[in-house]
C-alpha positions, 0 to 999 in steps of 0.5 A: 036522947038515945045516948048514955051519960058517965051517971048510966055507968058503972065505972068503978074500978074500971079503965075508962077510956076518954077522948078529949079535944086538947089540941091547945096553943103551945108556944116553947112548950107551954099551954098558953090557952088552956080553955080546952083543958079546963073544959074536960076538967069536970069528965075527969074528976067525975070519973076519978070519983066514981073509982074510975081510972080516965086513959085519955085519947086525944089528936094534937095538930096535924102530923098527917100519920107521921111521929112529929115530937113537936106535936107531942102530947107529953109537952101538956103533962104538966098543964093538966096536972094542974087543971086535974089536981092528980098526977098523969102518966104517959104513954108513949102511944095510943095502941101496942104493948107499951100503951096496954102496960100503961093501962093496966099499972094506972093506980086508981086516982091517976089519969094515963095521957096517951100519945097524939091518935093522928101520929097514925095515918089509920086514924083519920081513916076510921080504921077498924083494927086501930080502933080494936087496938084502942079499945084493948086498952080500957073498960068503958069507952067516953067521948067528951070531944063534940068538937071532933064529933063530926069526923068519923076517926078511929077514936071518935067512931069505930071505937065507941062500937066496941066498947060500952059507951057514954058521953062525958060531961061536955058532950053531955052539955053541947048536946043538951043545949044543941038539943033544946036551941034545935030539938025541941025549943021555946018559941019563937026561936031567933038564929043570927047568922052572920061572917062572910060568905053566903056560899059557906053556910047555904045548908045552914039557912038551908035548914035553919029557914025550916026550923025558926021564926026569925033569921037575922042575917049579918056582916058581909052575908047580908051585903049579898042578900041586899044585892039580892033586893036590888040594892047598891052595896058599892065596895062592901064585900059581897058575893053577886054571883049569889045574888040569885041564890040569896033571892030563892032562900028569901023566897023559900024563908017566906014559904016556910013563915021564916022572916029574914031581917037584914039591915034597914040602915048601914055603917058605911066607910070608904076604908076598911080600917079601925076607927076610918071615917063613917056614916050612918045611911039607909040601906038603899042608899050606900055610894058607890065608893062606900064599903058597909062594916056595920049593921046601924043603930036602927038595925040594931034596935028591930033585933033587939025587939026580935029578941025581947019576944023571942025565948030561945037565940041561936048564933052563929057569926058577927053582924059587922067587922068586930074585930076594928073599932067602931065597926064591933058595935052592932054586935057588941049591941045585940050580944049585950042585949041577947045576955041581958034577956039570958040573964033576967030568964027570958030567953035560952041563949046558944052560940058557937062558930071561932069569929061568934066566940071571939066577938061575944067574949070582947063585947062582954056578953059571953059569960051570960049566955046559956051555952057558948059552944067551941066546937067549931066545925061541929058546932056548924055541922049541927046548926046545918041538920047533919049527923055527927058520926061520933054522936051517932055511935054513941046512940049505937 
């Protein structure tokens, strides 16, 4: 861990500058989720009590480096004075003479919102100067977006060179648990990769195949793999085209003492709709005119044993269509399962990704798990061995 938390700072009295992913949903100016927001909760109330004063930097949508109102960040005062229990002031930009007066009359116990860092085309561009412009307006500077880690931004990057740097509490947390899912974990160690396409996530099994002792490979990924073995997958979704691709990654997973499962039997229907018509078959035996939606009860039975001997899970993407009745039950399954070992200690649970987020909280399984990342992209860029430019410049 090359990097500093807000404990190795001395932050009283002291403008600290914070960049936060609030980039919530808003419908007629109103939070409608704010998951994000409660996630730099705990970064900002440690900074307040350590006599700190949070000036928070933060993107809001994508106005491509023009001043678009309805991509204000002034519209999310209200739903963070909430979640923060303290008043937030605003500013009507993130650099300039408004901002640094801004800065220098926060009262102590207050937190200063400045305006969306991507009203500045320069931003995205790890601009230098804007970077130096931000800078001016605090004492120490704190990331606590792991979810825009992976862009080298002027907030993000060229920042954090400039000022005395650390992590706030949900870097802190993603990393940590990144770490010990990746870094240095309990073995065996099980990843689940699931979605659509094998041709999106070729680094990850790149890199994965090297670093654990099981992969699981689910939904329309495993279709592609099953092609790979010379199976008929009649109207699944499946890449053929990289079939030949699938076979080299089963070959070099073999090399590396990686076993890869893939499904034994399959949830087969002839139309992708919520409760169609269905059967249970042996992989090798889809018809023609079946489409797999689902791993089957027997697929689901060998990863949950995977996972009974396993003491660290990575996951990252469904085994089926979750998001259609009955078609979610194999994940549903496995997550349960995944949660249940999590719950008892045996095993350190670590997902992330939009679809696994989504498929472990309707399955229920969520709250169990050790860590559930919504980083996103970043959270990817991981998994895939890259290093995260926002992360890196905090090591310095």
């Amino acid at each position: 861990m090359g990097w500093k938390t807000l404990d190795d700072m001395d932050l009283n009295g002291k403008r600290v500058l914070t960049r936060v992913d609030i980039n919530v949903p808003v419908a007629d100016g109103v939070v409608t989720d704010d998951t994000r927001i409660q996630r730099i909760v705990p970064t900002v109330r440690d900074v307040l009590a350590a006599g700190g004063k949070p000036i928070l930097l933060a993107h809001f949508g994508r106005p491509g480096g023009e001043r678009k109102m309805d991509l204000s960040l002034q519209q999310l005062v209200p739903a963070l004075e909430t979640a923060f229990g303290a008043a937030v002031r605003f500013a009507p930009d993130c650099v300039g003479a408004e901002a640094e007066q801004a800065a220098d009359a926060l009262p102590s116990g207050q937190v200063l919102l400045l305006e969306n860092t991507r009203f500045h085309a320069a931003e995205t561009k790890n601009d230098a100067e804007l970077a130096a412009g931000m800078a001016k307006l605090g004492e120490v500077y704190c990331n606590d977006a792991f979810s825009a880690a992976h862009r080298a931004h002027s907030s993000t990057e060229a920042i954090a060179r400039l000022l005395p740097s650390c992590a706030g509490r949900l870097m802190q947390a993603e990393l940590e648990a990144l770490e010990g899912a990746l870094g240095d974990p309990k073995r065996p160690v099980t990843a689940v990769v699931g979605g659509a396409k094998v041709s999106t996530k070729l680094e990850l099994l790149g890199n994965l195949i090297n670093k654990v002792d099981f992969l699981v490979i689910g939904g329309g990924m495993a279709n592609t793999f099953l092609v790979a073995k010379g199976l008929n997958v009649g109207k699944s979704l499946a890449e053929t085209a990289m079939k030949d691709t699938a076979a080299e990654i089963l070959a070099k997973a073999e090399s590396a003492g990686c076993t890869i499962v893939l499904p034994s039997d399959v949830v087969v229907a002839a139309e992708f709709a919520a409760n169609a018509a269905h059967e249970v078959l042996p992989a090798n035996q889809c018809t023609d005119d079946g489409m797999i939606l689902d791993a089957g009860p027997e697929s689901v039975a060998a990863i949950s044993d995977i996972f009974a001997k396993s003491r660290t899970l990575i996951w990252n993407g469904p085994l089926g269509a979750f998001e259609i009745v009955p078609f979610n039950a194999a994940t549903d399954a496995a997550a349960l399962k995944a949660a249940e070992l999590t719950r008892a200690g045996n095993l350190v649970s670590v997902a992330g990704g939009g679809d696994t987020v989504a498929a472990l909280n309707a399955s229920g399984a969520a709250a169990d798990f050790s860590y559930i990342s919504t980083a996103g992209g970043a959270f990817l860029e991981w998994m895939e061995g890259k290093t995260l430019p926002g992360v890196a410049a905090l090591e310095g």
